[in-house]
Backbone and ligand atoms as CSV (ligand in chain L), in Angstrom:
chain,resi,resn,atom,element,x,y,z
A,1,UNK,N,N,74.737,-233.754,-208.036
A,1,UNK,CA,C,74.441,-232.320,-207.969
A,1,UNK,C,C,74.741,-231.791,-206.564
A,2,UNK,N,N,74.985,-230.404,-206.714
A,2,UNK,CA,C,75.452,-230.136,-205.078
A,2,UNK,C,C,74.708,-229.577,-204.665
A,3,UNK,N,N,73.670,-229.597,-203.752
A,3,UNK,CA,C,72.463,-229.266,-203.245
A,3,UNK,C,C,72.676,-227.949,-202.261
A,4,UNK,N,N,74.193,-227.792,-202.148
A,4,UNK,CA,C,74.371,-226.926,-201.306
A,4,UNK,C,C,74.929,-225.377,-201.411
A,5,UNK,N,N,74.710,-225.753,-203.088
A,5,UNK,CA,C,75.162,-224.710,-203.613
A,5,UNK,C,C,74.754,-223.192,-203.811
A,6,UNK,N,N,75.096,-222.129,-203.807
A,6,UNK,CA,C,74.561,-220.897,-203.663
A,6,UNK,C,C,73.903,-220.644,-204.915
A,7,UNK,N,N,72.809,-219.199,-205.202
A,7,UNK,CA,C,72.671,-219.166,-206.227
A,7,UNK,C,C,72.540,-217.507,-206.174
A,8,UNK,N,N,72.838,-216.960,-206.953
A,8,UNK,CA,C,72.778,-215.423,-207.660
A,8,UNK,C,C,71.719,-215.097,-207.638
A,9,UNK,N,N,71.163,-213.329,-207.655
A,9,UNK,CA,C,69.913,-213.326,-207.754
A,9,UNK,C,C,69.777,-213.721,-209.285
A,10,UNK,N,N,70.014,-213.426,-210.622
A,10,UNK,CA,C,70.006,-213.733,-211.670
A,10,UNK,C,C,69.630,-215.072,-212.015
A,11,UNK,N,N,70.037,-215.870,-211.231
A,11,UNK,CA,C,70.012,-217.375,-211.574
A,11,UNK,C,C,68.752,-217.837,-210.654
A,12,UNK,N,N,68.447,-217.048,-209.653
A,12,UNK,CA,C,67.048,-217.576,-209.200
A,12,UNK,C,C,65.948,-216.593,-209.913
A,13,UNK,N,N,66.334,-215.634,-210.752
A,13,UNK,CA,C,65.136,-214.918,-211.640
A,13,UNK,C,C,64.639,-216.208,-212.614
A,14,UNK,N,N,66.006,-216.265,-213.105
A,14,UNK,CA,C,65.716,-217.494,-214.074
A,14,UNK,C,C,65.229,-218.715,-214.077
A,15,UNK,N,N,65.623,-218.883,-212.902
A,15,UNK,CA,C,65.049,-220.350,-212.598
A,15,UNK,C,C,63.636,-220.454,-212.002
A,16,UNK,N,N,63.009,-219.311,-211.453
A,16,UNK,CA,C,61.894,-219.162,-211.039
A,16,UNK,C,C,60.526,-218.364,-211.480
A,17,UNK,N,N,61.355,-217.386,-212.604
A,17,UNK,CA,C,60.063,-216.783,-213.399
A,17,UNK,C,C,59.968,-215.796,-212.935
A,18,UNK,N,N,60.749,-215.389,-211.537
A,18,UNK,CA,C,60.242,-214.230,-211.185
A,18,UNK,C,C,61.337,-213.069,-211.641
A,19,UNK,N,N,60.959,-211.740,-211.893
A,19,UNK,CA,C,61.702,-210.417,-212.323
A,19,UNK,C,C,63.028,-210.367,-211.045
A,20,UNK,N,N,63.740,-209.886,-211.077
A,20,UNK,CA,C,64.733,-209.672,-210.327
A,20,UNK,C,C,64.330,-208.552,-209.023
A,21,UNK,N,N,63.696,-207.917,-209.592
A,21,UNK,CA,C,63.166,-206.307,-208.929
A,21,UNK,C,C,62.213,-207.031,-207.765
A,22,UNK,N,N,61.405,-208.104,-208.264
A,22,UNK,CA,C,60.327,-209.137,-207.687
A,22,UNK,C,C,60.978,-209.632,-206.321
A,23,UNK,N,N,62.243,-210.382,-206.491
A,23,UNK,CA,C,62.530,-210.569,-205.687
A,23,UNK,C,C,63.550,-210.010,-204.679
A,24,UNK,N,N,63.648,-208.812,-204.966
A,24,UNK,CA,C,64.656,-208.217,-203.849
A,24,UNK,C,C,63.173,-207.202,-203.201
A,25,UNK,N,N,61.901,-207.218,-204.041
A,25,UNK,CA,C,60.551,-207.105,-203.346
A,25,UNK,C,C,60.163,-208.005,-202.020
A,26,UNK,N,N,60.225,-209.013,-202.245
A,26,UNK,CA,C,60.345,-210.344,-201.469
A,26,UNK,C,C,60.945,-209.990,-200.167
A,27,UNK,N,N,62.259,-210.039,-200.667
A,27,UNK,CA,C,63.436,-210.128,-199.550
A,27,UNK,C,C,62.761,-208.857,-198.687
A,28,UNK,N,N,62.671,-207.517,-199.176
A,28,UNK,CA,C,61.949,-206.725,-198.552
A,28,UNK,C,C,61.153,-206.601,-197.381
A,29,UNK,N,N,60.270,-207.497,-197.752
A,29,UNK,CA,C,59.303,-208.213,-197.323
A,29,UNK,C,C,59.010,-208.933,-196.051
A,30,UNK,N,N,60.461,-209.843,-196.113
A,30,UNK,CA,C,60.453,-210.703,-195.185
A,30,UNK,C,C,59.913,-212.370,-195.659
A,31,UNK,N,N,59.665,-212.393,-196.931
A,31,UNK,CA,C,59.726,-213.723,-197.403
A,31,UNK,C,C,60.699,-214.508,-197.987
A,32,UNK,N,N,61.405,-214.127,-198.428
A,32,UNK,CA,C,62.603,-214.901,-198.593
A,32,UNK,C,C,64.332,-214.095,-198.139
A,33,UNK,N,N,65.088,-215.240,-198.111
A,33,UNK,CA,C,66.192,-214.621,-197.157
A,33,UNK,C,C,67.566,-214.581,-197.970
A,34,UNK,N,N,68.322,-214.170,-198.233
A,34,UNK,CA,C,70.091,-214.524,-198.861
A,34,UNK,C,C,71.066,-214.128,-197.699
A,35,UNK,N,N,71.910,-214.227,-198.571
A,35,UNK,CA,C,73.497,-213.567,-197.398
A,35,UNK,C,C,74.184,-213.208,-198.347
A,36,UNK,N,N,75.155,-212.695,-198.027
A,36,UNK,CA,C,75.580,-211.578,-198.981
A,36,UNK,C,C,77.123,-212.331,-199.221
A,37,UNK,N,N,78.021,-212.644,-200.667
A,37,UNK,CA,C,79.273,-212.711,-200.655
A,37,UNK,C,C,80.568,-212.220,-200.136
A,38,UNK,N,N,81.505,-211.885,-200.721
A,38,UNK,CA,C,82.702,-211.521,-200.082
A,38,UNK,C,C,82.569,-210.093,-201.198
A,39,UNK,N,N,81.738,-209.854,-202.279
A,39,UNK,CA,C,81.521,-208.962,-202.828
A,39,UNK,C,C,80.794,-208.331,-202.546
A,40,UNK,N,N,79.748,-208.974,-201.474
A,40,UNK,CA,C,78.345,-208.009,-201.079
A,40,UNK,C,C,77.206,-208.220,-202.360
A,41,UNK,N,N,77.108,-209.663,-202.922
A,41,UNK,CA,C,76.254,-209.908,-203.706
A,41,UNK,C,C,75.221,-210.769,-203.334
A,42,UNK,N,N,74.222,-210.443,-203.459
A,42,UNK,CA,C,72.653,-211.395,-202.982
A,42,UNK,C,C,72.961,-213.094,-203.247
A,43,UNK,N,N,73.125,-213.999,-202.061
A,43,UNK,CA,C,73.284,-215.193,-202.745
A,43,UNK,C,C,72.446,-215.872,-201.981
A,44,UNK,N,N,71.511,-216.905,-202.666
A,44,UNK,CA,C,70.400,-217.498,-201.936
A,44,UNK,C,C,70.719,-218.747,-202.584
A,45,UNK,N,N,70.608,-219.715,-200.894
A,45,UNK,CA,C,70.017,-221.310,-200.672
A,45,UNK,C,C,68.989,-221.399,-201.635
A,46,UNK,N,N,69.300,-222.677,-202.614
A,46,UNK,CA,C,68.653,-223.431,-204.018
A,46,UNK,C,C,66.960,-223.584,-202.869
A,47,UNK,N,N,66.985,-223.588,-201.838
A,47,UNK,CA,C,65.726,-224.230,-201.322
A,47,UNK,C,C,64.385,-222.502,-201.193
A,48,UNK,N,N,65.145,-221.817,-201.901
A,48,UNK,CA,C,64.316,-220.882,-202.372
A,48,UNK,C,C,63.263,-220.701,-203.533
A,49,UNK,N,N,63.939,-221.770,-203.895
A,49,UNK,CA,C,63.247,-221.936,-205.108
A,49,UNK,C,C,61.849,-222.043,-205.004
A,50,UNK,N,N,61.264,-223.305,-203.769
A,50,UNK,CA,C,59.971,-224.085,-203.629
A,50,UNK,C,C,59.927,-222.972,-203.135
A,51,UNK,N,N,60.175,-221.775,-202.233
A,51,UNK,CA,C,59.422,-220.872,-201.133
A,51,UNK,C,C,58.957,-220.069,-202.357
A,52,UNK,N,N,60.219,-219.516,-203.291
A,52,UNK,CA,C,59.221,-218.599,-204.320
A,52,UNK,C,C,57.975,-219.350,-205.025
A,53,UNK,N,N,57.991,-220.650,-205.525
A,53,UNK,CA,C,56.909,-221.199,-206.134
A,53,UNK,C,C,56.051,-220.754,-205.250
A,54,UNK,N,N,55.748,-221.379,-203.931
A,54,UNK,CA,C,54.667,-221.320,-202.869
A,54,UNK,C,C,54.079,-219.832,-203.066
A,55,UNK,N,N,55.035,-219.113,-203.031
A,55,UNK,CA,C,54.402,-217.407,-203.031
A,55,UNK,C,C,53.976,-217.089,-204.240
A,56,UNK,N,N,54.351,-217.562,-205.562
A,56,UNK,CA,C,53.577,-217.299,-206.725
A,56,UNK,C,C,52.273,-217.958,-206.919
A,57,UNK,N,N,52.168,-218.688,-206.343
A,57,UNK,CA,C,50.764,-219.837,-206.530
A,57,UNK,C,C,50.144,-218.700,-205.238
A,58,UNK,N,N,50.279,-219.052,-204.267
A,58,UNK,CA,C,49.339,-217.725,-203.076
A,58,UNK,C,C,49.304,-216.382,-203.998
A,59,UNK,N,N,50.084,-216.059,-204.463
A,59,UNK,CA,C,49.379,-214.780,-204.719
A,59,UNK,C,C,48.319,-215.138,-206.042
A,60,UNK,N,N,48.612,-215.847,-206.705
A,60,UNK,CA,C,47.799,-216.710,-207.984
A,60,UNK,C,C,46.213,-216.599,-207.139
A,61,UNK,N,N,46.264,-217.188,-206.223
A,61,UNK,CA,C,45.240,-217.256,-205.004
A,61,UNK,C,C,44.233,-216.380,-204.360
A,62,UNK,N,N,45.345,-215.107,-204.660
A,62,UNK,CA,C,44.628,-213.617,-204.357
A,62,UNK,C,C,44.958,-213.855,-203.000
A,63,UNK,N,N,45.617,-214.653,-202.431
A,63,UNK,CA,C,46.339,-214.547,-200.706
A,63,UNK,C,C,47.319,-213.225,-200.554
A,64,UNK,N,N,47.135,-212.268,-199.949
A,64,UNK,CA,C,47.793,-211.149,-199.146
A,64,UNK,C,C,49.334,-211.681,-199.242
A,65,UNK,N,N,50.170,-210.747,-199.652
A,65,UNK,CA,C,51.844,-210.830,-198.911
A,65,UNK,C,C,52.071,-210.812,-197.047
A,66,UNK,N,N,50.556,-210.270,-196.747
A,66,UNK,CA,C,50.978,-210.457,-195.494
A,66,UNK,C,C,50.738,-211.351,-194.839
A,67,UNK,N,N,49.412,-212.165,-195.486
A,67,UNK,CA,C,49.101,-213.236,-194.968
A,67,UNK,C,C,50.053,-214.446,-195.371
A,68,UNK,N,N,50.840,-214.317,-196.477
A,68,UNK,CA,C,51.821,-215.296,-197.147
A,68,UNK,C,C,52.872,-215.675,-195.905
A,69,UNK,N,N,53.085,-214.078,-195.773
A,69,UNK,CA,C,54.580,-214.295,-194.867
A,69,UNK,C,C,54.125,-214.667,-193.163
A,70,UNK,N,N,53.045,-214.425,-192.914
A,70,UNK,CA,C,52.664,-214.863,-191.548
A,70,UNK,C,C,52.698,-216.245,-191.622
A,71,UNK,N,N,52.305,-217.091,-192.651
A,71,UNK,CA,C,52.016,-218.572,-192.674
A,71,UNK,C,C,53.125,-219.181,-193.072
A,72,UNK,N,N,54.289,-218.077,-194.022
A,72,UNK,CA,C,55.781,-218.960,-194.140
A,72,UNK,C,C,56.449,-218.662,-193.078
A,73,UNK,N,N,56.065,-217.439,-192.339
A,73,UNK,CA,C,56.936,-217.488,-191.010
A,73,UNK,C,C,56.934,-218.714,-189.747
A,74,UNK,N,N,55.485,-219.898,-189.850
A,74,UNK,CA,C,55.685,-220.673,-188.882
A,74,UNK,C,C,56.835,-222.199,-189.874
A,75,UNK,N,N,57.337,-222.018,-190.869
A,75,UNK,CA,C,57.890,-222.435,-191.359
A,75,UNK,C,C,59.451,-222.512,-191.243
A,76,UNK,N,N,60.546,-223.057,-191.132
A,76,UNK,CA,C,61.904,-223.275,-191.167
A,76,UNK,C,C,62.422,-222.698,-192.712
A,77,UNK,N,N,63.081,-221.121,-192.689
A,77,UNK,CA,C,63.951,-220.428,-193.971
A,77,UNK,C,C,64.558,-221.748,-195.080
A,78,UNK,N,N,64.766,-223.005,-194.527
A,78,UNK,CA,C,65.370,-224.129,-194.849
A,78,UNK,C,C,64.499,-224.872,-195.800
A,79,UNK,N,N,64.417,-225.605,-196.576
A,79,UNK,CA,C,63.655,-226.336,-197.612
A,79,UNK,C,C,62.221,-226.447,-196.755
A,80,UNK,N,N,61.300,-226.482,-197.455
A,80,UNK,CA,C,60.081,-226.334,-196.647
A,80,UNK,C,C,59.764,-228.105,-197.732
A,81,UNK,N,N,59.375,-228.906,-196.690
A,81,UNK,CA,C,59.168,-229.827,-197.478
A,81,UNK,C,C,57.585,-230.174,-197.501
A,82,UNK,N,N,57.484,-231.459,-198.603
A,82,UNK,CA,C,56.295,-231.668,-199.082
A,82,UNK,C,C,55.195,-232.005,-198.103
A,83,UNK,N,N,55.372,-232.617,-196.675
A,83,UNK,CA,C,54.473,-232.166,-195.689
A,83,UNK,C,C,54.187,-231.069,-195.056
A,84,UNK,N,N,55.370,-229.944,-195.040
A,84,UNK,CA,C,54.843,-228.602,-195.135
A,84,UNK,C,C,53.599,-227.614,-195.692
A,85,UNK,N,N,54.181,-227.905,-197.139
A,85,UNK,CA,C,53.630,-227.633,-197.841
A,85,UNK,C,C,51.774,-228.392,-198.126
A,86,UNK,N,N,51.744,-229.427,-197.996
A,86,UNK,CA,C,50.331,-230.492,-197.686
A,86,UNK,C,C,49.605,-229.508,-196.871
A,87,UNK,N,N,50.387,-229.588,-195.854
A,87,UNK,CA,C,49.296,-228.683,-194.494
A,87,UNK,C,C,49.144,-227.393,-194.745
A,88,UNK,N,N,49.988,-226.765,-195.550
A,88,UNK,CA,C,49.986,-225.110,-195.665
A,88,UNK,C,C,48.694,-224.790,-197.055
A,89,UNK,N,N,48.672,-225.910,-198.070
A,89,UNK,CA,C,47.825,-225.786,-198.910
A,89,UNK,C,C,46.628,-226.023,-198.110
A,90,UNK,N,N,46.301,-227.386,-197.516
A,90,UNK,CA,C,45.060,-227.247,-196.839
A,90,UNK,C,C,44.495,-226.084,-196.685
A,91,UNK,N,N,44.919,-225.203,-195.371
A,91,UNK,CA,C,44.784,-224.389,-194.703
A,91,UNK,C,C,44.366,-223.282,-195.801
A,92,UNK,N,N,45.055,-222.799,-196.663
A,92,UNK,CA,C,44.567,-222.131,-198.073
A,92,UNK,C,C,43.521,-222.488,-198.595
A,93,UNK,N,N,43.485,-223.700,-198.817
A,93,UNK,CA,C,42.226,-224.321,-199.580
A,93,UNK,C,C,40.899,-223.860,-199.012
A,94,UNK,N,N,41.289,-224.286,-197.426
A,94,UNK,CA,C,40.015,-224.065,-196.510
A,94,UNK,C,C,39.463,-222.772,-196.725
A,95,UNK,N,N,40.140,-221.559,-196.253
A,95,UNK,CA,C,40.150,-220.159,-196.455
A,95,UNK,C,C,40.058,-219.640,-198.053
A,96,UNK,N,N,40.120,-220.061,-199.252
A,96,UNK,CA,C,39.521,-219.858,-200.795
A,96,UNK,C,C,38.328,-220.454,-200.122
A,97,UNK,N,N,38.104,-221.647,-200.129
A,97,UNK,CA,C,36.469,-221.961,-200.307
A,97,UNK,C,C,35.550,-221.259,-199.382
A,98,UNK,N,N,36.034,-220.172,-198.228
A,98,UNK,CA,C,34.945,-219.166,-197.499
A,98,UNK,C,C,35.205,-217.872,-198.156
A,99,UNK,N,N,36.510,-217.267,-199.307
A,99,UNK,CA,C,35.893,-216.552,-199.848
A,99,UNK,C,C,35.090,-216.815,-201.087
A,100,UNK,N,N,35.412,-217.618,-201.219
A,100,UNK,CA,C,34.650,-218.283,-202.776
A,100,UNK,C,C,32.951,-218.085,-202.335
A,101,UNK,N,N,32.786,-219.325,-201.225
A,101,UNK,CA,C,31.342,-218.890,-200.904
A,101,UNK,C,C,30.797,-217.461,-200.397
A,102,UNK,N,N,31.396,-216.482,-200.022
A,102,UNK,CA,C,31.544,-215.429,-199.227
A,102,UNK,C,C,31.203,-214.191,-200.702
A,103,UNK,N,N,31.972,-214.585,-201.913
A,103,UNK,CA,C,31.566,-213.837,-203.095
A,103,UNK,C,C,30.371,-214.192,-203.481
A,104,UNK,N,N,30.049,-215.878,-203.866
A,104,UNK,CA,C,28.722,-216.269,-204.199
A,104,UNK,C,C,27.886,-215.532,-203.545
A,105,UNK,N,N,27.873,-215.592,-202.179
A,105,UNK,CA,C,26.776,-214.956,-201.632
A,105,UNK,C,C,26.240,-213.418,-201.722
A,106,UNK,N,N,27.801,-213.041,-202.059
A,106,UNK,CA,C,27.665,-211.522,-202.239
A,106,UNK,C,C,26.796,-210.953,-203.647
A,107,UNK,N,N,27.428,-211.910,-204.725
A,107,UNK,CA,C,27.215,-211.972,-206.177
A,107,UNK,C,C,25.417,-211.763,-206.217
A,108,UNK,N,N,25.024,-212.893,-205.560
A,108,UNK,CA,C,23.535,-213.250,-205.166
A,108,UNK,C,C,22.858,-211.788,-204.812
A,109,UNK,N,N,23.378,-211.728,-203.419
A,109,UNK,CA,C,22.706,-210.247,-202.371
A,109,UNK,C,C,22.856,-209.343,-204.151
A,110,UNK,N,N,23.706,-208.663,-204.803
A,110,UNK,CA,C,23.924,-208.125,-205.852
A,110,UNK,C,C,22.600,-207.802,-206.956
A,111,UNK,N,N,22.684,-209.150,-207.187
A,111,UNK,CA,C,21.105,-209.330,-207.795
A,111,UNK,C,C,20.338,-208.209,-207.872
A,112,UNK,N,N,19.720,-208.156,-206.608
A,112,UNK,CA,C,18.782,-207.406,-206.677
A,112,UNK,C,C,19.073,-205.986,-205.995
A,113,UNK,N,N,20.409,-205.573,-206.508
A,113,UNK,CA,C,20.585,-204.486,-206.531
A,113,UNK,C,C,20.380,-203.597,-208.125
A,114,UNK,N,N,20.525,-204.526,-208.815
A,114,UNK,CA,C,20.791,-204.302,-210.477
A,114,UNK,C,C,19.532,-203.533,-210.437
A,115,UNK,N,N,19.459,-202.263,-211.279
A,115,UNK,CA,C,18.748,-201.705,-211.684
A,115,UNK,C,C,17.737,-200.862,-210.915
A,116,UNK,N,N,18.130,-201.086,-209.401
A,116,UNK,CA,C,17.271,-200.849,-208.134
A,116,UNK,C,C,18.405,-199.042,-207.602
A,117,UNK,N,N,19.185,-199.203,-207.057
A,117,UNK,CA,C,19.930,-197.997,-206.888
A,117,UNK,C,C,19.439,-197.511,-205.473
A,118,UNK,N,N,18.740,-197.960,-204.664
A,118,UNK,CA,C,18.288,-197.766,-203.293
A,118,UNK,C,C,19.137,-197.641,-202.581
A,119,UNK,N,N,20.094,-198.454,-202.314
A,119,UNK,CA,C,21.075,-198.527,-201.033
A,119,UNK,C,C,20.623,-198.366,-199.944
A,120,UNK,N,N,19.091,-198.595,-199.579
A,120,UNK,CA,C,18.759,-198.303,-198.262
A,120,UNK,C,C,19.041,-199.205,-197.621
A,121,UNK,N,N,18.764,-198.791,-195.991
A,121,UNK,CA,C,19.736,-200.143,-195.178
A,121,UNK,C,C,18.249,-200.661,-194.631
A,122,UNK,N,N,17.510,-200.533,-194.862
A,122,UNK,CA,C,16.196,-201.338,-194.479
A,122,UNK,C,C,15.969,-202.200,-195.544
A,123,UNK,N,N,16.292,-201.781,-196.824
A,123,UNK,CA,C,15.837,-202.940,-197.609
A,123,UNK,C,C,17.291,-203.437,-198.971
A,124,UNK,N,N,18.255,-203.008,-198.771
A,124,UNK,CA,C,19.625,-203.317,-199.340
A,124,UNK,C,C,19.773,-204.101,-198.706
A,125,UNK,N,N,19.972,-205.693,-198.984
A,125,UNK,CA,C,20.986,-206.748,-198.340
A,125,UNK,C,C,22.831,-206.161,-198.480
A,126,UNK,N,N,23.203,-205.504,-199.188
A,126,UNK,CA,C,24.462,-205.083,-199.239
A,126,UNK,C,C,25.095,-203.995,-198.214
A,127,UNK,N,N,24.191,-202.642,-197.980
A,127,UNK,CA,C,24.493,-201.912,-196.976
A,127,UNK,C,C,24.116,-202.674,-195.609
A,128,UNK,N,N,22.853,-203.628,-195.721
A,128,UNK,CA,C,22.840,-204.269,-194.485
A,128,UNK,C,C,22.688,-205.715,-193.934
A,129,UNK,N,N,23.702,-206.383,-194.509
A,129,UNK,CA,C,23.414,-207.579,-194.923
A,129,UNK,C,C,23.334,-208.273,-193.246
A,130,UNK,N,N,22.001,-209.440,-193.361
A,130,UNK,CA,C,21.951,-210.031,-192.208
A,130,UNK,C,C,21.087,-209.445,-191.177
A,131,UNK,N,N,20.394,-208.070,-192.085
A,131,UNK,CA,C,20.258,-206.812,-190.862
A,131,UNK,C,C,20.451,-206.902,-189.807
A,132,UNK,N,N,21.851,-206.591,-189.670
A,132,UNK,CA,C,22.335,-206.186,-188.370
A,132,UNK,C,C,22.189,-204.783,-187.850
A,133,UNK,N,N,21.713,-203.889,-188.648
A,133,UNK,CA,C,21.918,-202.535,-187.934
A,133,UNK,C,C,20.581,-203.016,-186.966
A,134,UNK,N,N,19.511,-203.493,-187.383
A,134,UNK,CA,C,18.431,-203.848,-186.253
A,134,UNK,C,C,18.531,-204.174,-185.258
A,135,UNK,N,N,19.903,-205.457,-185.120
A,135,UNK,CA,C,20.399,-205.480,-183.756
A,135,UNK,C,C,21.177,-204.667,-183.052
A,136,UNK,N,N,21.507,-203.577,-183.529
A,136,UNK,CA,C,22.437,-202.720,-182.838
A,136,UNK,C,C,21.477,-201.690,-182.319
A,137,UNK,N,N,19.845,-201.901,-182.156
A,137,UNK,CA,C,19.019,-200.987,-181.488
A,137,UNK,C,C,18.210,-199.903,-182.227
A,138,UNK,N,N,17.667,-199.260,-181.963
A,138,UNK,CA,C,16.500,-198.356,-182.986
A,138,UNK,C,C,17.755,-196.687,-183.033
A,139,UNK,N,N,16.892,-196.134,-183.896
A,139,UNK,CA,C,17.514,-194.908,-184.047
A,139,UNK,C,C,18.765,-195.057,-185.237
A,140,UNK,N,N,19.740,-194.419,-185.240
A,140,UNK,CA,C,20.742,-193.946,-186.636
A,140,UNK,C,C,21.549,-194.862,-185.882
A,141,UNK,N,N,22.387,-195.801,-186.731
A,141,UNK,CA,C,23.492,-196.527,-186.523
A,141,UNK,C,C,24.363,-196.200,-187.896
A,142,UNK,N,N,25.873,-196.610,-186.882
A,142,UNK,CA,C,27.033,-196.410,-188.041
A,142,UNK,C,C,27.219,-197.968,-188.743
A,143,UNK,N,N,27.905,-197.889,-189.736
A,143,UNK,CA,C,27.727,-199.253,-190.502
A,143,UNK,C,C,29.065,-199.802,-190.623
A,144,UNK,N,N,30.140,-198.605,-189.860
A,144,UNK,CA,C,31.690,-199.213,-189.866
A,144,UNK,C,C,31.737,-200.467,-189.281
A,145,UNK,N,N,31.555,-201.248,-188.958
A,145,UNK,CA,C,31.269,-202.973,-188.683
A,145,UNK,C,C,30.509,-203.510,-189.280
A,146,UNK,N,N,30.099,-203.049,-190.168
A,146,UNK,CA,C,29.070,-204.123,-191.490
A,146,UNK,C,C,29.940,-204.586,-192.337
A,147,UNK,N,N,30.388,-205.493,-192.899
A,147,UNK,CA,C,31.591,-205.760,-193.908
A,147,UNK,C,C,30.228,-206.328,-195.087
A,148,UNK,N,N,30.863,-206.697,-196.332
A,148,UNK,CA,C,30.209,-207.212,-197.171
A,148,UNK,C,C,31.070,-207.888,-198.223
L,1,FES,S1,S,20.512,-200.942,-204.074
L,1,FES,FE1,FE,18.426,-201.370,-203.738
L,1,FES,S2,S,18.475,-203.367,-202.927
L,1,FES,FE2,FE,20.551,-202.851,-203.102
């Protein structure tokens, strides 16, 4: 097989699942790259293939396009190989399991919002979770730095 062979956008729709429109989205983007023929037609390195997988599974993930392309950018445009990829899942893995716990906790605080409708920030864990407005001193505080 010739590993070095070009491929059409058509033939990497096909081969990858993704819509055509999808990936000239991509290219857009800054996640994946082609060069253009002697016709001026999109032709992309077969080693696109694993980069589109990688980006369909991250977004599967609920991982950001921007965070995708920041983490394929410390990567080589060139076959990203299976120790690449090892360390790049880690790093994902790590970051799902703090939002994973990060929802649990939220899910929880939630609770005892059901049926309550208060939203006060003295006694809402959601408008004030951790009560932090307490540490920010007595009197009216803004809550634009409270995340939840
Ligand atoms: S709305 Fe009352 S505790 Fe959250």
């Amino acid at each position: 097989m010739n590993t070095n062979k070009l491929l059409g956008v058509g033939e990497v729709a096909q081969r990858s699942g993704v819509a055509v429109s999808t990936l000239h989205f991509y290219e857009s983007k800054g996640l994946i790259q082609s060069s253009r023929n002697t016709g001026n037609q999109r032709r992309y390195h077969r080693s696109v293939l694993r980069r589109i997988a990688i980006i369909r599974i991250a977004q599967r993930a609920g991982i950001s396009l921007a965070m995708i392309k920041e983490h394929l950018d410390t990567l080589p445009q060139s076959k990203i190989t299976a120790e690449e990829w090892r360390v790049l899942s880690f790093e994902w893995h790590v970051m799902l399991n703090d939002r994973i716990n990060n929802l649990l906790q939220l899910r929880d605080q939630m609770e005892g919002c059901i049926g309550c409708g208060c939203l006060s920030l003295e006694e809402c864990p959601l408008r004030n979770p951790d009560d932090v407005v307490a540490e920010q001193g007595p009197g009216a505080q803004l809550l634009k730095d409270v995340s939840i």
